[in-house]
C-alpha positions as CSV (number, residue, x, y, z in Angstrom):
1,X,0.0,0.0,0.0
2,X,1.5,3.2,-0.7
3,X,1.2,6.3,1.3
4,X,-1.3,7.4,-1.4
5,X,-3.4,4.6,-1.2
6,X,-3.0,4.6,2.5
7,X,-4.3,8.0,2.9
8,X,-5.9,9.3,0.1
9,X,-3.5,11.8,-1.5
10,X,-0.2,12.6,-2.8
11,X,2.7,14.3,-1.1
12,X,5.0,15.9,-3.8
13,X,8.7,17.6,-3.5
14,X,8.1,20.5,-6.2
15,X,10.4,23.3,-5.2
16,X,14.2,22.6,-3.4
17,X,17.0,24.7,-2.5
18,X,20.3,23.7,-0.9
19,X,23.3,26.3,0.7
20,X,27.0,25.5,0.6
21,X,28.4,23.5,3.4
22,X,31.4,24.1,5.8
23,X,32.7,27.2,7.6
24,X,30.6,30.3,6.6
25,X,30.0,33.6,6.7
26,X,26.5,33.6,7.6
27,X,23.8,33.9,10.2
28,X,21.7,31.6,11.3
29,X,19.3,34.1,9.7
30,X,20.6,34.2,6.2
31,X,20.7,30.9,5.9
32,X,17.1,30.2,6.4
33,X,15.7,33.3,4.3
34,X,18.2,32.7,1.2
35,X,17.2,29.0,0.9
36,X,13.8,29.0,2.3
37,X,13.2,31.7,-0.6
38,X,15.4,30.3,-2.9
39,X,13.1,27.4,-2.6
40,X,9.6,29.1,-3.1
41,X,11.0,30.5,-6.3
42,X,12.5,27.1,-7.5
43,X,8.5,25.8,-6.7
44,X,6.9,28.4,-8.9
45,X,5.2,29.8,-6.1
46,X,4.9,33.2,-3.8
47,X,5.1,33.8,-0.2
48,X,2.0,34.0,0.4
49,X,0.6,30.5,-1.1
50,X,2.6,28.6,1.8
51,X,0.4,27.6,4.2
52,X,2.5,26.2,6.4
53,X,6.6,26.4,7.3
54,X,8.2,23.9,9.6
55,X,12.0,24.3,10.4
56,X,14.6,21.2,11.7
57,X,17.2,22.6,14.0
58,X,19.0,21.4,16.9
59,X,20.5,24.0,18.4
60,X,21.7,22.4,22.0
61,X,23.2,26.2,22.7
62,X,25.3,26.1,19.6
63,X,23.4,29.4,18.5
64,X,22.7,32.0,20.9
65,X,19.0,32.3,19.6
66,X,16.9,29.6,21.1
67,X,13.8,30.4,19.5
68,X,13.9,30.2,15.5
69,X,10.8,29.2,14.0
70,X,9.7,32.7,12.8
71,X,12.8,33.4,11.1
72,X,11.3,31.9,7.8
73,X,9.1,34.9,8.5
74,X,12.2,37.6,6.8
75,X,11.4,35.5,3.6
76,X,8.6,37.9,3.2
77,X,5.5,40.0,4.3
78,X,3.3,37.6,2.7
79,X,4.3,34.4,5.1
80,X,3.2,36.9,7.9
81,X,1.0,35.1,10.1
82,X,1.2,31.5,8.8
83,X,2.0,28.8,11.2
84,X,5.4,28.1,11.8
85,X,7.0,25.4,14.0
86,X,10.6,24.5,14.4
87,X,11.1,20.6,15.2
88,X,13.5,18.8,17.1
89,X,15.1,15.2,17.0
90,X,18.7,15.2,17.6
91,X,20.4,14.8,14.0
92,X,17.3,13.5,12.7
93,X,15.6,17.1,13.2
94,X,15.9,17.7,9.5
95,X,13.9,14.7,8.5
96,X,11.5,15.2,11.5
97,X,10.6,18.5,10.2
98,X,10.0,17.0,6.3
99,X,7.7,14.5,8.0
100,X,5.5,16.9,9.9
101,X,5.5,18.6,6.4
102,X,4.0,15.3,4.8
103,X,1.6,15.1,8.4
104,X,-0.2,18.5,7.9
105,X,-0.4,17.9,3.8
106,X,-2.3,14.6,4.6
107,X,-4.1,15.6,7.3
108,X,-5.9,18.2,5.1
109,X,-4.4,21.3,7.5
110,X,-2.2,22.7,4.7
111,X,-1.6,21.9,1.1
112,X,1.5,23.7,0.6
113,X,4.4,24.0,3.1
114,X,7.7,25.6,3.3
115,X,10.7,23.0,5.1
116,X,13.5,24.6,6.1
117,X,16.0,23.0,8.0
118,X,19.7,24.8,9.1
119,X,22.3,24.9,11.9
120,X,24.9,26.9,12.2
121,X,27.5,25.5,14.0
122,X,31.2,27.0,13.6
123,X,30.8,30.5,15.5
124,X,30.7,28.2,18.7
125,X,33.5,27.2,20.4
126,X,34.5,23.4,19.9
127,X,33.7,22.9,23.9
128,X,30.3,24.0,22.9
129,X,29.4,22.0,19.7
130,X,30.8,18.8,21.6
131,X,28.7,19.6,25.1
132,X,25.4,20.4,23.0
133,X,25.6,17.2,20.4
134,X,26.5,15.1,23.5
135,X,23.0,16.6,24.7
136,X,21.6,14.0,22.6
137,X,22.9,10.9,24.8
138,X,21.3,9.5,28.1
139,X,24.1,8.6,29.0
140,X,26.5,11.4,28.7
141,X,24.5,14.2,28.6
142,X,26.0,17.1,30.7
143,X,29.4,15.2,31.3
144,X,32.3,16.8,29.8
145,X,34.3,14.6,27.3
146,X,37.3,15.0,24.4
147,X,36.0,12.5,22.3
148,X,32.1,13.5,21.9
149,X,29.8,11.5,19.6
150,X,32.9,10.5,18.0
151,X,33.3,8.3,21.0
152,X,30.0,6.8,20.8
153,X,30.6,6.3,17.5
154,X,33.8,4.3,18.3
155,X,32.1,1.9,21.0
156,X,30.2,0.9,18.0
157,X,33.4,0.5,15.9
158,X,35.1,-2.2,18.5
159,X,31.8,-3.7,19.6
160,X,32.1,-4.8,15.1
161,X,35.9,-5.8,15.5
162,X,35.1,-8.0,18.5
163,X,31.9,-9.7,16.6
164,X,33.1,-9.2,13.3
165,X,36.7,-8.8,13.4
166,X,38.9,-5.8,12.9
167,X,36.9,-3.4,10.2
168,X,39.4,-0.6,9.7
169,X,40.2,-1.4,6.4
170,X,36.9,-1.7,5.4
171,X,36.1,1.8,7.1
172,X,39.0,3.3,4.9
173,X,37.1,2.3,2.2
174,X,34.0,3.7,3.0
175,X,35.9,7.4,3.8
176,X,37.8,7.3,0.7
177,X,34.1,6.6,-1.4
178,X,32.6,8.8,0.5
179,X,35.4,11.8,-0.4
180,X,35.5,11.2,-4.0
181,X,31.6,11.3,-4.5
182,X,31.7,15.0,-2.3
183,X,34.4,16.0,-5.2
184,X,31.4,16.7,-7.3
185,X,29.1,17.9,-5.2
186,X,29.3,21.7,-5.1
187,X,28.0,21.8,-1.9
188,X,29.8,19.8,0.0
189,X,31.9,21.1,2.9
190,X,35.3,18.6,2.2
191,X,36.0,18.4,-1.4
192,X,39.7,16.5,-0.7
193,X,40.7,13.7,-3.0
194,X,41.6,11.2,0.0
195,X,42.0,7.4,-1.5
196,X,42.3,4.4,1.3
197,X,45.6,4.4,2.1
198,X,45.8,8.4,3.1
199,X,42.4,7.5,4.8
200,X,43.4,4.3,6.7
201,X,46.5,5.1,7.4
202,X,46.7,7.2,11.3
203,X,49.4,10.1,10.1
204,X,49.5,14.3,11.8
205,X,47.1,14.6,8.9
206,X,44.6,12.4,10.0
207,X,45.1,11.6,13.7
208,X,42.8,9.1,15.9
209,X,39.9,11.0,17.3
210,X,38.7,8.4,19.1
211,X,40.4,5.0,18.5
212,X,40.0,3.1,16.2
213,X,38.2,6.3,14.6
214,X,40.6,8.6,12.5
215,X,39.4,12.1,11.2
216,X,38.6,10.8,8.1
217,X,36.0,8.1,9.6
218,X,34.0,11.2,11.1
219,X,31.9,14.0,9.7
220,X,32.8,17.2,10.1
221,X,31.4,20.3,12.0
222,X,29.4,22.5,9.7
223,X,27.1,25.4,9.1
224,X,24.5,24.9,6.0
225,X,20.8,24.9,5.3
226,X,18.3,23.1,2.6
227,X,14.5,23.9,2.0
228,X,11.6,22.1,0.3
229,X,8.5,22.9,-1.0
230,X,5.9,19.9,-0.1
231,X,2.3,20.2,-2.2
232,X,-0.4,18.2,-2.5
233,X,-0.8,18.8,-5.9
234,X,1.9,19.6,-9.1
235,X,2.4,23.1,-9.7
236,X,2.5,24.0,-13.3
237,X,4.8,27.1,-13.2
238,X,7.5,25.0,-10.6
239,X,11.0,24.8,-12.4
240,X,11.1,21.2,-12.8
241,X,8.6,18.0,-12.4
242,X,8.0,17.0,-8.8
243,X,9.0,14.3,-6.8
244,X,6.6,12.1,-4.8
245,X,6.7,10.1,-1.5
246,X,5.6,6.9,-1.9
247,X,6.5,5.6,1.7
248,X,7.1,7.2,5.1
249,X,8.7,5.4,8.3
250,X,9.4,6.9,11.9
251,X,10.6,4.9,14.5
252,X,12.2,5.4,18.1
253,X,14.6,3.3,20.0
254,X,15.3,3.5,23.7
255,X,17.6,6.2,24.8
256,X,19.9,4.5,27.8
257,X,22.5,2.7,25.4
258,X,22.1,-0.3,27.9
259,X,18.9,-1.2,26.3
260,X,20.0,-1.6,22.8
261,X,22.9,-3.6,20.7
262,X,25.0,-1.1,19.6
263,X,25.5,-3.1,15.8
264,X,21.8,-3.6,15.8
265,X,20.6,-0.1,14.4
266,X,17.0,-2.5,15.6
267,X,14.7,1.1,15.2
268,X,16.5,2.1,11.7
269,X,15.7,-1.7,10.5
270,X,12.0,-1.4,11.6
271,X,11.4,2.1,9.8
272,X,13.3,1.1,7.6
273,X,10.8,-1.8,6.6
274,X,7.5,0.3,7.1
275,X,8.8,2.6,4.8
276,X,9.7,0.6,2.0
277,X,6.6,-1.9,2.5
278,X,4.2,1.7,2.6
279,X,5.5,2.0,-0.7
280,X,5.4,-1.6,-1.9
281,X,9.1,-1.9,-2.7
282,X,12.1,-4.1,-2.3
283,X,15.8,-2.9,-1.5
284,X,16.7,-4.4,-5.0
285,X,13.9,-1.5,-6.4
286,X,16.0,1.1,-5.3
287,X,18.4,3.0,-7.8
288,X,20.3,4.8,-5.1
289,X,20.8,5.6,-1.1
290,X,21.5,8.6,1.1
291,X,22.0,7.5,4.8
292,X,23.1,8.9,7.7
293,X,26.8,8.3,7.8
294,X,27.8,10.6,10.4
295,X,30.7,8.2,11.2
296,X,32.4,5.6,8.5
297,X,31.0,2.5,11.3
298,X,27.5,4.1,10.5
299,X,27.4,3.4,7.0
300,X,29.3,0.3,7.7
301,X,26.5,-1.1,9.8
302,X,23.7,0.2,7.9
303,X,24.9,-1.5,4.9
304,X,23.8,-4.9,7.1
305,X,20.5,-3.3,9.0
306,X,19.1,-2.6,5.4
307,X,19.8,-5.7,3.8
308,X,22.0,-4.9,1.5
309,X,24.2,-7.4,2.9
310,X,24.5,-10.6,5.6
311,X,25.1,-9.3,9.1
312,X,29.0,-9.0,9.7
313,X,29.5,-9.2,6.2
314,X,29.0,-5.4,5.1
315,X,32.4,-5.0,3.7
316,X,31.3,-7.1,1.0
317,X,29.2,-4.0,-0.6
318,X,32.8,-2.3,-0.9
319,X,34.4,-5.2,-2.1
320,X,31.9,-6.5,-5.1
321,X,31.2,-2.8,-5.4
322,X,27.5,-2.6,-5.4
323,X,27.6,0.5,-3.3
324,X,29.9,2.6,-5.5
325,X,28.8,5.5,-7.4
326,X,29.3,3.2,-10.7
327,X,27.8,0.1,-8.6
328,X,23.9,-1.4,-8.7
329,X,22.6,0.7,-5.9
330,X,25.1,3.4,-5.2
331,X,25.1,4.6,-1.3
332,X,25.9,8.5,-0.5
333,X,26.3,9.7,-4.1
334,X,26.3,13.4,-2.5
335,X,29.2,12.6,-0.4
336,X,27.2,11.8,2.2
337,X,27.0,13.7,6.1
338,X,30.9,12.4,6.2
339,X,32.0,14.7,3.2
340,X,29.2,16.7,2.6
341,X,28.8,18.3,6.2
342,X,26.5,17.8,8.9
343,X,25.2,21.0,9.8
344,X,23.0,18.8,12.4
345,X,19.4,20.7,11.4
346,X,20.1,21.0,7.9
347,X,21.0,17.1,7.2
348,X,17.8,15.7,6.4
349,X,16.5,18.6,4.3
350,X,19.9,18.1,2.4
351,X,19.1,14.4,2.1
352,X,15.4,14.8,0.4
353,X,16.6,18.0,-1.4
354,X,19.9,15.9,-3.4
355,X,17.5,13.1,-3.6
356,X,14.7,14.8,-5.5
357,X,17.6,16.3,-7.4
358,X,19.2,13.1,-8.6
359,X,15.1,11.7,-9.6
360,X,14.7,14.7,-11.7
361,X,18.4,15.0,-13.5
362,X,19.5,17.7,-12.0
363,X,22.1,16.8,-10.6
364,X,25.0,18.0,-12.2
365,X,28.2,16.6,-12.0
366,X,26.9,14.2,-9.3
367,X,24.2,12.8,-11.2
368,X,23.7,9.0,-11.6
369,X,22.6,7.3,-14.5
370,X,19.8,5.5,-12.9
371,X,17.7,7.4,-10.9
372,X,14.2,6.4,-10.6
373,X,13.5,5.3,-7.2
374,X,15.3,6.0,-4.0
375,X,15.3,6.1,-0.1
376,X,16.6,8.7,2.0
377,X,17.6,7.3,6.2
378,X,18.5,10.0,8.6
379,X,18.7,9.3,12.3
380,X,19.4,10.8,15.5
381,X,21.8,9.5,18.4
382,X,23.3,6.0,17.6
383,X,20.0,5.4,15.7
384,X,17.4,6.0,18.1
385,X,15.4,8.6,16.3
386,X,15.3,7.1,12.7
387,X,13.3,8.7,9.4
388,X,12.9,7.0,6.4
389,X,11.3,8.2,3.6
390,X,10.9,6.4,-0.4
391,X,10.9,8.8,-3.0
392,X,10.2,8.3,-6.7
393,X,9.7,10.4,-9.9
């Protein structure tokens, strides 16, 4: 059953924007009225036919201002007055906000809504990014610590070399895919031709962050923002055909880490699978991927919780080269969170916005030669918020 035969109507993508990513020169602010408008323009529309505007951010004190979600508001006089909500789920606050888009469109409240989602991230000190993403674990929350999510991220890294048996190599592979997919995404925040050796090799240049995690396993800390335009309906005068979701899945873990296996990813697998059978797919349907790869074990794992492998055998996506950008269901064409960025708010948006991009062909220099059907997974903590969403031309 698909999520128009499940509730009666069609959710379309028909107007996307997308920022640079990295280190910038901009405010909070800017980012979310240049794209947000940028967007509306790219959907053929004006101000005043959104009906709705829902912004993913994270915040955690990264950005002095603690109350956002009328900022989309500067777009223009004519969104004066329109509800507008800014949503919250850890790293996953992007997708969250795209999904209480999709809510209000099928609930009949609005038929044409603004998605915004942005951080900005780099005017904080490092001792401030670290505290506020670590906000997002139960179990260090409030507790100083020098390795951050990085070193949640690592846990999960030797909890695979115990079970699995030593993955480094296999994660130098991943980092070095991931950084020469960014090298033709204009967007991205780490355009660096880095093969395997450079990235699996522990040198000044790419030092252990939190062992056996080296810089180029993790993503980096970035300011950015992305914006969609979700309708119910086409729009004639948009800038290029729309994009449709043909399946949806949400779906919580528990927070204490004691209560889940950290190679699991159990919630990811279950939206994963409510997603995909919403929209009456099979993995093997899919052309392409963007997950959430905020660390190189992320995507390592995923490649098993979604099936495109055997569990423990993941580096055999690498290996036959089915995830490649030249491979039968390439994974992170963009780059990914590891070489695109992760400005935390703005990471889902990013994901649906270089998804609908790659459907449509619009794509540039990234652009795959089969793009028909994809999914989009973005999650937050060590997947215990976890999106999904299937999105086809």
């Amino acid at each position: 059953m698909s999520l128009r035969d499940a509730y009666g109507g069609d959710v379309l993508i028909s107007g996307w924007a997308h920022s640079p990513f990295g280190r910038l020169d901009a405010t909070l602010e800017r980012l979310v009225v240049e794209t947000g408008s940028a967007a509306i323009t790219d959907a053929g529309l004006d101000p005043r036919d959104i009906d709705a505007v829902f912004l993913g951010q994270f915040n955690a004190g990264m950005e002095p201002l603690a109350f956002a979600s009328s900022l989309a508001l500067q777009i223009s006089d004519g969104l004066w007055g329109k509800p507008a909500t800014r949503v919250e789920n850890a790293c996953a606050s992007g997708s969250a906000a795209v999904h209480q888009g999709i809510t209000a469109i099928l609930a009949g409240t609005a038929h044409r809504v603004l998605v915004v989602g942005a951080e900005k991230m780099t005017a904080a000190d490092a001792q401030v990014v670290g505290a506020g993403l670590l906000g997002a674990d139960y179990d260090l929350a409030g507790q100083s610590s020098s390795t951050g999510f990085a070193g949640l991220f690592a846990t999960v890294a030797r909890a695979y070399n115990e079970r699995h048996g030593d993955c480094a190599d296999t994660l130098a592979l991943i980092a070095a895919k991931s950084h020469a997919n960014a090298l033709a995404n204009p967007y991205a925040h780490l355009r660096k031709d880095y093969d395997a050796t450079f990235c699996g090799t522990v040198s000044p240049a790419n030092p252990l962050v939190a062992a056996p995690l080296r810089r180029t396993d993790c993503s980096p800390v970035s300011d950015g923002a992305a914006a969609l335009v979700l309708t119910s309906e086409a729009i004639t005068s948009a800038a290029h055909p729309p994009v449709r979701f043909l399946g949806v899945g949400h779906a919580n873990d528990h927070l204490p880490s004691s209560r889940r296996d950290p190679l699991a990813f159990a919630a990811t697998e279950l939206a994963w699978h409510r997603a995909l059978d919403q929209a009456g797919v099979d993995l093997a349907d899919l052309s392409f991927l963007e997950v959430h790869d905020c660390f190189t074990i992320a995507e390592l794992v995923l490649y098993e919780a979604l099936g495109i492998t055997e569990r423990g055998k993941g580096r055999q996506a690498l290996d036959e080269g089915w995830v490649l950008r030249e491979g039968r269901q390439p994974v992170n064409p963009s780059g990914g969170l590891k070489s695109k960025g992760h400005p935390v708010g703005a990471t889902g948006v990013s994901q649906h916005v270089l998804t609908a991009m790659q459907l449509t062909g619009m794509a540039g220099d990234m652009q795959l030669p089969r793009a028909d059907l994809a999914a989009v997974h973005n999650m937050g903590g060590l997947a215990v918020a976890n999106y999904v969403s299937v999105l086809g031309r």
